[in-house]
N, CA, C and O of each residue as an XYZ file, in Angstrom:
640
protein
N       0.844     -1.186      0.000
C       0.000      0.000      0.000
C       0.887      1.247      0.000
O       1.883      1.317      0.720
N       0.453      2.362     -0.934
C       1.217      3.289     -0.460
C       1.086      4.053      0.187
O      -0.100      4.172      0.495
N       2.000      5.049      0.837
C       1.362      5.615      1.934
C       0.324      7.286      1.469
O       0.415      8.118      0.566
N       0.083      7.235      1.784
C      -0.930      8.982      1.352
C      -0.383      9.636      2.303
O       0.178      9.080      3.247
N      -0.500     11.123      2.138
C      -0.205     12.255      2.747
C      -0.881     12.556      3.684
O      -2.062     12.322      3.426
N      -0.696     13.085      4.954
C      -1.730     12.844      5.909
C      -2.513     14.387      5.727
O      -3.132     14.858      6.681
N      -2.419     15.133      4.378
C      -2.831     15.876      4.061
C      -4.194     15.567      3.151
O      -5.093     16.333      2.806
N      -4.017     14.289      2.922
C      -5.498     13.812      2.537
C      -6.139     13.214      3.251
O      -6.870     12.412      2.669
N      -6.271     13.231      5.052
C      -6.992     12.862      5.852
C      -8.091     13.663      6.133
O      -7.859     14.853      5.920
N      -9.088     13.443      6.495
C      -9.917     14.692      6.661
C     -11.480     13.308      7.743
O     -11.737     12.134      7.476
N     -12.080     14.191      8.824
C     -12.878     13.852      9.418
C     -13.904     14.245      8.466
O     -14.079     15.159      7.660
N     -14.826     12.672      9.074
C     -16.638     12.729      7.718
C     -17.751     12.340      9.341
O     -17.562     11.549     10.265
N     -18.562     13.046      9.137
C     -19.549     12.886     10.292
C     -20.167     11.649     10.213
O     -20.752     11.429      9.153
N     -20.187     10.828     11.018
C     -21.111      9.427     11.051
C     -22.735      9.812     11.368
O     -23.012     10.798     12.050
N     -23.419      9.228     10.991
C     -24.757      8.745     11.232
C     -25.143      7.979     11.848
O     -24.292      7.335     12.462
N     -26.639      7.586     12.059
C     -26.798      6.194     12.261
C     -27.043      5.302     11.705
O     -27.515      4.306     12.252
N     -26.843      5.369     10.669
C     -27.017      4.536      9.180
C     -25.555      3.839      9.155
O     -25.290      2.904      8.400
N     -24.919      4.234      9.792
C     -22.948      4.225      9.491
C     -22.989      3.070     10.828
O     -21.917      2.512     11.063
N     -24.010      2.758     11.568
C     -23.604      2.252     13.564
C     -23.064      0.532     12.713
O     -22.030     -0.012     13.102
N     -23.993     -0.155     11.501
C     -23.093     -1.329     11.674
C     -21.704     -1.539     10.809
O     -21.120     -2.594     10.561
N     -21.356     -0.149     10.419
C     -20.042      0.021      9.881
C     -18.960      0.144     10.837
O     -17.890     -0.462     10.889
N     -19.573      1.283     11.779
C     -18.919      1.494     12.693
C     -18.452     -0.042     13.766
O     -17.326     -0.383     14.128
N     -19.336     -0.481     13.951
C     -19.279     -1.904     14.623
C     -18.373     -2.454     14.442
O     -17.407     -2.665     15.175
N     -18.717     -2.922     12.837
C     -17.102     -4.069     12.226
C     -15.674     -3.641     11.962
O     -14.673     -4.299     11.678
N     -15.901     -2.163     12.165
C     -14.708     -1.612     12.193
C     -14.182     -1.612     13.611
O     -13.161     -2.251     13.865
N     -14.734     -1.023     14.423
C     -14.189     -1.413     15.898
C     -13.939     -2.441     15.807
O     -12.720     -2.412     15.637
N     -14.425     -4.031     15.788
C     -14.221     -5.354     16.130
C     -12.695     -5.039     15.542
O     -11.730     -5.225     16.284
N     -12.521     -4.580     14.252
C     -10.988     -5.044     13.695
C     -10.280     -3.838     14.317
O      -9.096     -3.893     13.985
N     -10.487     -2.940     14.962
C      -9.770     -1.938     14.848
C      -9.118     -1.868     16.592
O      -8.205     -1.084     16.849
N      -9.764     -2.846     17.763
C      -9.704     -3.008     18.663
C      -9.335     -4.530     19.369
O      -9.176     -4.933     20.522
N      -9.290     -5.149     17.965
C      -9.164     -6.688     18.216
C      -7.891     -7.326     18.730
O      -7.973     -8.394     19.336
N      -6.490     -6.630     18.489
C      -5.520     -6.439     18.947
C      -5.633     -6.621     21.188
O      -5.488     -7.503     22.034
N      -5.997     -5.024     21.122
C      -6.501     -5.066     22.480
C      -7.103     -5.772     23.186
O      -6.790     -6.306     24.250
N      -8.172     -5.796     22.491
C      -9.158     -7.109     23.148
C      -8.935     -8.464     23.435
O      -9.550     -9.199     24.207
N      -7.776     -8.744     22.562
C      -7.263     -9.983     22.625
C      -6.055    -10.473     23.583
O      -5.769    -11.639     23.854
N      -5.308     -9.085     24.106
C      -4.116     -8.859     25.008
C      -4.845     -8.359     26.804
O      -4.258     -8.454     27.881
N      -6.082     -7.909     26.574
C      -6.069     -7.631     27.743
C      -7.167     -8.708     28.031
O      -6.932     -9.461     28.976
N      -8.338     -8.882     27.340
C      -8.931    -10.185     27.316
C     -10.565     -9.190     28.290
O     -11.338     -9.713     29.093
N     -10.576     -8.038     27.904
C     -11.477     -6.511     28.644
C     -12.848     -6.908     27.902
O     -13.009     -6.491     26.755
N     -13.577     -7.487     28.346
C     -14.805     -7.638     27.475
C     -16.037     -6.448     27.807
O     -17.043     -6.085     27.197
N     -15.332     -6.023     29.218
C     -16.658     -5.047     29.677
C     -16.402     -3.518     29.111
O     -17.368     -2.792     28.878
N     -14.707     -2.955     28.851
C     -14.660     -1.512     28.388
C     -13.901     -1.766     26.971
O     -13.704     -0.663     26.462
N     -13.530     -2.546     26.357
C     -12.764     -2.802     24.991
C     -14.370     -2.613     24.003
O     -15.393     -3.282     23.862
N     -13.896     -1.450     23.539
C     -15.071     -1.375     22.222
C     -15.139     -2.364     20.735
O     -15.984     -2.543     19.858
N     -13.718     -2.881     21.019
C     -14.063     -4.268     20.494
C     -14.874     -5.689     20.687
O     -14.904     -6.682     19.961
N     -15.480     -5.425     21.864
C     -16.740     -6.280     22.752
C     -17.926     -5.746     22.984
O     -18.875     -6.205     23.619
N     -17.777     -4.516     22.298
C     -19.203     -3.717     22.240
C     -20.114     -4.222     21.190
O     -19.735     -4.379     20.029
N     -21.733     -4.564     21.738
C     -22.800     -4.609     20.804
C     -22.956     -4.048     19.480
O     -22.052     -3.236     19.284
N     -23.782     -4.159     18.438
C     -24.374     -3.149     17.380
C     -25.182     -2.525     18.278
O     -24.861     -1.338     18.326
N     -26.149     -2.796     19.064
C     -26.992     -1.804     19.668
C     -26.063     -0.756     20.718
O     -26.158      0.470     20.675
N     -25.203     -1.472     21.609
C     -24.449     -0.224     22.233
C     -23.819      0.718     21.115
O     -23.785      1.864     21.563
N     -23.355      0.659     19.942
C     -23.003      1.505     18.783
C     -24.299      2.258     18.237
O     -24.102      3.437     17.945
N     -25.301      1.880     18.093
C     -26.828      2.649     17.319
C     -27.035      3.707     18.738
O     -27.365      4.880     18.563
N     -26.818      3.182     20.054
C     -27.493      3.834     21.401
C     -26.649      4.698     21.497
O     -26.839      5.202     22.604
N     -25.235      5.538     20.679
C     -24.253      6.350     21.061
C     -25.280      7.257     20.293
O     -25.756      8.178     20.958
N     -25.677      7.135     19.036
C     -26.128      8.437     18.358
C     -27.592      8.832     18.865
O     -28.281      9.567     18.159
N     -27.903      8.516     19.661
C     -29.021      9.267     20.464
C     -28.652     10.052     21.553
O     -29.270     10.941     22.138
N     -27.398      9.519     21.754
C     -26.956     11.113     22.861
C     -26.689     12.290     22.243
O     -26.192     12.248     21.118
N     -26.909     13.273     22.727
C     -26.955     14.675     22.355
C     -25.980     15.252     22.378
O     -25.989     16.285     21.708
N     -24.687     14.911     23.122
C     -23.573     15.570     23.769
C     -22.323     14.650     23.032
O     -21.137     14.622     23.359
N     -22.924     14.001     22.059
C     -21.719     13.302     21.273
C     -22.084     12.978     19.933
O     -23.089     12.635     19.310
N     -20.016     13.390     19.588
C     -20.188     13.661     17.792
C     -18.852     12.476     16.996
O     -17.692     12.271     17.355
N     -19.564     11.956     15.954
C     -18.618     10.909     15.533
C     -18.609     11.159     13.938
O     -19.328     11.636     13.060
N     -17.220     10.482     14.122
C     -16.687     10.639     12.980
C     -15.688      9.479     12.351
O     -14.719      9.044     12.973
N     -16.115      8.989     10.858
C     -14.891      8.992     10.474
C     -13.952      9.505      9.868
O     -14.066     10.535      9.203
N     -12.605      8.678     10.057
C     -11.306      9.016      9.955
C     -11.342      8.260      8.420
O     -11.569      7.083      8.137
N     -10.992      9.544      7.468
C     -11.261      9.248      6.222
C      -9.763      9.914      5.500
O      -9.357     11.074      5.570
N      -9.039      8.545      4.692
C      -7.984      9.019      3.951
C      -8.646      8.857      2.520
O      -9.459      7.993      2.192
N      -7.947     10.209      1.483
C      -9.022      9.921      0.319
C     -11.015      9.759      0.689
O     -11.906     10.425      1.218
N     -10.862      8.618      0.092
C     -12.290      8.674      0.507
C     -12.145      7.217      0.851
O     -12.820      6.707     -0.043
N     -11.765      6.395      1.462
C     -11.715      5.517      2.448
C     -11.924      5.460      3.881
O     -10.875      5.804      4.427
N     -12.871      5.160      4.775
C     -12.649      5.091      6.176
C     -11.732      4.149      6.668
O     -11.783      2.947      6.407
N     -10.845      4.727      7.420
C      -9.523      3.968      8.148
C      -9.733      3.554      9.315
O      -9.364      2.487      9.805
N     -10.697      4.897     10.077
C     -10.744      4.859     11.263
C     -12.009      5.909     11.662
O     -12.773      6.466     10.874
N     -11.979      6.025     13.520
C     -12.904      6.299     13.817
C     -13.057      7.320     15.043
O     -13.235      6.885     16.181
N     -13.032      7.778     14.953
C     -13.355      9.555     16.517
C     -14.497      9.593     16.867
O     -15.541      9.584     16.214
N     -14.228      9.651     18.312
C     -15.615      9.882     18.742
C     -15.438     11.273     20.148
O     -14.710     10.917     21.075
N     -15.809     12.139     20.225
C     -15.788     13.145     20.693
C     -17.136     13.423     21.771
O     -18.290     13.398     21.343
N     -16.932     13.590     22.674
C     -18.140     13.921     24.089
C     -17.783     15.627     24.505
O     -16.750     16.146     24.929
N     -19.131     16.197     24.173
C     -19.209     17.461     25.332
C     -19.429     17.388     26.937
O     -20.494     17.228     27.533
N     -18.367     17.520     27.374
C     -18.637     17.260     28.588
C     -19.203     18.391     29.355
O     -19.649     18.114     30.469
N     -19.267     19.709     28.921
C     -19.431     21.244     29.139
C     -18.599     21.939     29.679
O     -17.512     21.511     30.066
N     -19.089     23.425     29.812
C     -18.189     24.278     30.004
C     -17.164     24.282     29.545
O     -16.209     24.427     30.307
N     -16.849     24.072     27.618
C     -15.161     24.055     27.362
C     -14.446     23.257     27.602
O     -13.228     23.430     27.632
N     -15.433     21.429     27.993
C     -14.429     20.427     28.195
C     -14.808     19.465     27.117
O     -15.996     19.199     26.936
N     -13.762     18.870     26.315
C     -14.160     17.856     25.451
C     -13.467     16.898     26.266
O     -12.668     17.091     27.183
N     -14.111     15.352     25.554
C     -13.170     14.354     25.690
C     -13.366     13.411     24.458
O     -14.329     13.085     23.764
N     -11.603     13.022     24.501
C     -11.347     12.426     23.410
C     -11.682     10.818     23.556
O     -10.749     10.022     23.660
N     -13.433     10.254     23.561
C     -13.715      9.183     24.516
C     -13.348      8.095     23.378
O     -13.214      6.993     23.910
N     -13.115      8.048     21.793
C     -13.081      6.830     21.093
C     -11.945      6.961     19.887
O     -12.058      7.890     19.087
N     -10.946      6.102     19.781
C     -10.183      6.708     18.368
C      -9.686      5.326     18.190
O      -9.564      4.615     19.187
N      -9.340      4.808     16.828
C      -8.851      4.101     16.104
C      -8.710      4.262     14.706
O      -9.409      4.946     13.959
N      -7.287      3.242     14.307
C      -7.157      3.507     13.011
C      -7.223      1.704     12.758
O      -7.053      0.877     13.654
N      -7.473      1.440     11.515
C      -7.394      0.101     11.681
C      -6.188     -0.436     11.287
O      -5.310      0.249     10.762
N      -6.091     -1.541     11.492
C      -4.314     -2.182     11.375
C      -3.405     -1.839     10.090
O      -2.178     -1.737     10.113
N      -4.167     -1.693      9.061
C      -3.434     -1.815      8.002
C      -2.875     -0.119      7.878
O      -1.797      0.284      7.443
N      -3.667      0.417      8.254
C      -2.901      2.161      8.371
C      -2.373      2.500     10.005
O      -2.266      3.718     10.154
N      -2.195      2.104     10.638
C      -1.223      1.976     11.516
C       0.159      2.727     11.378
O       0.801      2.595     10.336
N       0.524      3.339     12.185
C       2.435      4.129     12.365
C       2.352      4.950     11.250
O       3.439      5.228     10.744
N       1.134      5.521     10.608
C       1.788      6.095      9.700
C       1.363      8.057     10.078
O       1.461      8.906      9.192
N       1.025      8.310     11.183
C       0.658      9.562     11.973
C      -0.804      9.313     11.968
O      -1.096      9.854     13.035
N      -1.849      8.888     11.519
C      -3.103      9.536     10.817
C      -3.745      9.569     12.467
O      -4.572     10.459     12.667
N      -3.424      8.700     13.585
C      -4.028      9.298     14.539
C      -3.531     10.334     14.998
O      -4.251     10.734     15.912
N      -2.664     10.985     14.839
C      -2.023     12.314     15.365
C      -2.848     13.312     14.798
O      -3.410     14.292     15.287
N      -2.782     12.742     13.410
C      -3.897     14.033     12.308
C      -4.968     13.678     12.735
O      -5.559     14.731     12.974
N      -5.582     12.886     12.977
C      -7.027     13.253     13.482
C      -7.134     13.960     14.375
O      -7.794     14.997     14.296
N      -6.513     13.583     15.453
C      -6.933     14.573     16.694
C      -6.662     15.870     16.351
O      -7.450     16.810     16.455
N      -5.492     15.911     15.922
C      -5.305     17.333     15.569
C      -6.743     17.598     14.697
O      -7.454     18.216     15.490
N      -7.092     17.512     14.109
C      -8.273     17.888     12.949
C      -9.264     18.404     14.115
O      -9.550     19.592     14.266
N      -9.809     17.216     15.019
C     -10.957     17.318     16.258
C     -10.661     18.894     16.804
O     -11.362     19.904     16.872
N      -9.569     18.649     17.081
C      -9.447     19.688     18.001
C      -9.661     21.205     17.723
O      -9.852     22.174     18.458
N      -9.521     20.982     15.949
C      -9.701     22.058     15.345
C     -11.188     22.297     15.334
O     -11.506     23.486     15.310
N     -12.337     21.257     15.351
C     -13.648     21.432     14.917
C     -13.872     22.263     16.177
O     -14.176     23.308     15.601
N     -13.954     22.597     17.605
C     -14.056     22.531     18.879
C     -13.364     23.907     19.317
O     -12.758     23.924     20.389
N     -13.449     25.397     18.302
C     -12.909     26.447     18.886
C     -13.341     26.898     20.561
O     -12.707     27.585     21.361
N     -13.904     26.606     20.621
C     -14.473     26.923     22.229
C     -13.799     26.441     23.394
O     -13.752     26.882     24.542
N     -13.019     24.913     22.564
C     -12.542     23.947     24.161
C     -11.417     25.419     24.715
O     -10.786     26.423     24.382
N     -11.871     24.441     25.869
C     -10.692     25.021     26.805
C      -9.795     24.411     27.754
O      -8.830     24.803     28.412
N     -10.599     23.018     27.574
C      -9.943     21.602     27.780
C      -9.937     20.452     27.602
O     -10.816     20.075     28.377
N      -9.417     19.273     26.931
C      -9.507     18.223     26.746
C      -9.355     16.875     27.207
O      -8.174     16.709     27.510
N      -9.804     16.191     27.330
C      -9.769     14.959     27.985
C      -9.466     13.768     27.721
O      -9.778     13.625     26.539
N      -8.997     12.709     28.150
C      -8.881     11.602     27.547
C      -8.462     10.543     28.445
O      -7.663     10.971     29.278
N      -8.776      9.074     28.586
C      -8.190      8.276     29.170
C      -7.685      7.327     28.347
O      -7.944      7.459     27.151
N      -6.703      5.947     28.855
C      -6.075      4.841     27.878
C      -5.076      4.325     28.647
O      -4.411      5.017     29.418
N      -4.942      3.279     28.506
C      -4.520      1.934     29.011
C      -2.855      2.553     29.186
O      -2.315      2.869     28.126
N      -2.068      2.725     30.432
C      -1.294      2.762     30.819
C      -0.271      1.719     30.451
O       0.865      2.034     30.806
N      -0.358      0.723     29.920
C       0.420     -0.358     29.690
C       0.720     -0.227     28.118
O       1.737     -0.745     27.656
N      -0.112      0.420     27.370
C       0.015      0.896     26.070
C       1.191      2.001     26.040
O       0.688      3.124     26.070
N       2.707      2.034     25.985
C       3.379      3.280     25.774
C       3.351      4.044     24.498
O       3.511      5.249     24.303
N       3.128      3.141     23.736
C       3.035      3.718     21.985
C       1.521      4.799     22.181
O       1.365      5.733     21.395
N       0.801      4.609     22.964
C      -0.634      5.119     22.981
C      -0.511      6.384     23.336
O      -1.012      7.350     22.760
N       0.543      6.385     24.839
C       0.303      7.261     25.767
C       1.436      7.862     25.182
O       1.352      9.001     25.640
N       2.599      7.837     24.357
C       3.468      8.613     23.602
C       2.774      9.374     22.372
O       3.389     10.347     21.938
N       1.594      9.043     21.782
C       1.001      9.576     21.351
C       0.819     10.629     21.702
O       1.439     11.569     21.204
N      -0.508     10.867     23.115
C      -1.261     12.087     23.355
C      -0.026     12.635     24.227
O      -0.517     13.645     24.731
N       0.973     12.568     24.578
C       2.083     13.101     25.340
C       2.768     13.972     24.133
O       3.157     15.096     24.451
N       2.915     13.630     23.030
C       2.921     14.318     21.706
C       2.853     15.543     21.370
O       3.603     16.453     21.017
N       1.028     15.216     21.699
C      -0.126     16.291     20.847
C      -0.008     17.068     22.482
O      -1.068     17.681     22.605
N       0.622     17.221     23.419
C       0.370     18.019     24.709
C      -0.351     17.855     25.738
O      -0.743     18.780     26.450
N      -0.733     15.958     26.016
C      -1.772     15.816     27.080
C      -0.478     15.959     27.913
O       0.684     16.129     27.543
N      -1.122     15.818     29.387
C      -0.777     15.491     30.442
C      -0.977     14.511     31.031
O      -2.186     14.305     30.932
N      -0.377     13.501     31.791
C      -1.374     12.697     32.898
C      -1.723     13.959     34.165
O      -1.057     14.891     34.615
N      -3.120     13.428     34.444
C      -3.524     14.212     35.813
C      -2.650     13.401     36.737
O      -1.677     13.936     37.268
N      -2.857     12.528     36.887
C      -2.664     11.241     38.425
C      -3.582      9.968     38.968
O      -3.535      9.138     39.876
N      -4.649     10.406     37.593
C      -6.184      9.740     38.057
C      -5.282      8.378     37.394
O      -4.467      8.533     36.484
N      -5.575      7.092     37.998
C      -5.640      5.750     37.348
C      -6.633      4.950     38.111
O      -6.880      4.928     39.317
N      -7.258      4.149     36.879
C      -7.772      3.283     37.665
C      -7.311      1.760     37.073
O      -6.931      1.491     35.934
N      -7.460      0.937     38.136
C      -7.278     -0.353     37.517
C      -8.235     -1.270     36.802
O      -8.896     -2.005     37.535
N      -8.347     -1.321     36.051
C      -9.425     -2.081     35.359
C      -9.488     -3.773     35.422
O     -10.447     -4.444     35.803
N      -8.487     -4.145     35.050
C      -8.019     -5.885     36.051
C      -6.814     -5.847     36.568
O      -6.513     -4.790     37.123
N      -5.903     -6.832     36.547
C      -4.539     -7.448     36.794
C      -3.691     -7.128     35.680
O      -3.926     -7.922     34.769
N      -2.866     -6.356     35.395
C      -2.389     -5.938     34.348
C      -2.656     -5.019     33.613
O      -2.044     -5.118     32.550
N      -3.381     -4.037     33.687
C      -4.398     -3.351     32.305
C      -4.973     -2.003     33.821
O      -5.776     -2.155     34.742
N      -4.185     -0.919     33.466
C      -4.619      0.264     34.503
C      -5.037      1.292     33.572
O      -4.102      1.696     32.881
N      -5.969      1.747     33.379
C      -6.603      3.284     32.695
C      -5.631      4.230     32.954
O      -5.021      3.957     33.988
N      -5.137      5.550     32.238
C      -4.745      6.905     33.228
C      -5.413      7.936     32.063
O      -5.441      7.898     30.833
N      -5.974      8.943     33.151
C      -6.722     10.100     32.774
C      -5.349     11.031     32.070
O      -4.169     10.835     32.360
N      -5.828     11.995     31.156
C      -4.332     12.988     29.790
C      -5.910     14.091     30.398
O      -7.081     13.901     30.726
N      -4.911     15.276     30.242
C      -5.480     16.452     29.826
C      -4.978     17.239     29.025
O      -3.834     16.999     28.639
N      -5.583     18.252     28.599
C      -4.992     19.126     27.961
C      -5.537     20.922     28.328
O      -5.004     21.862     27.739
């Protein structure tokens, strides 16, 4: 494959017409994870079609895909939390576009839709360093918040 410019990435608003796209794309896009930490209750790779259709009835959240050309790669999902706080609650790229920045460019893109934030949010698996070198990157922080989710596998809260 070759690689594209991450100048032809660009966020496309999902629907709910898009929830069992979105689905089979998580399964592959999280299957990695799901399979290392073995998380069936918070890995969105163990998530329903109906827990995916039941996101676009909330009001306070906006999804998207992560579109190179006109291909979906991947997937953003963005929560108003208020007062100027987003959080960055869903992102993947799927395996085959992997290391090549496009999650860096997405967020960056999000962050652009969102002139108002005044802060951002995000949590992710502490045991992931490639993850958390990511948003350490783009300027998160860890707060200090962790939680443990099992034996091996600890959450930590990024701000920005």
């Amino acid at each position: 494959m070759n690689r594209l410019s991450k100048d032809e990435l660009y966020l496309k608003s999902a629907t709910i017409e898009d929830s069992e796209k979105i689905y089979k794309m998580q399964i592959i896009g999280f299957k990695a994870l799901l399979e290392k930490y073995q998380d069936y209750d918070t890995n969105p790779g163990a998530e329903t079609l109906e827990g995916v259709k039941k996101r676009f009835a909330l009001d306070a959240v906006d999804q998207y895909f992560i579109t190179l050309q006109d291909e979906d790669i991947g997937y953003i999902r963005i929560v108003h939390m208020g007062e100027g706080t987003y959080k960055l609650s869903q992102l993947f790229i799927l395996p085959g576009y992997q290391n090549n920045g496009y999650a860096q460019a997405a967020i960056i893109q999000a962050e652009l839709l969102y002139p108002d934030a005044k802060k951002w949010i995000l949590d992710t698996i502490k045991q992931e360093t490639k993850l958390c070198r990511l948003y350490e990157k783009l300027g998160y922080k860890l707060t200090g918040v962790e939680k443990n989710v099992k034996p091996g596998m600890d959450l930590v809260d990024y701000e920005k």
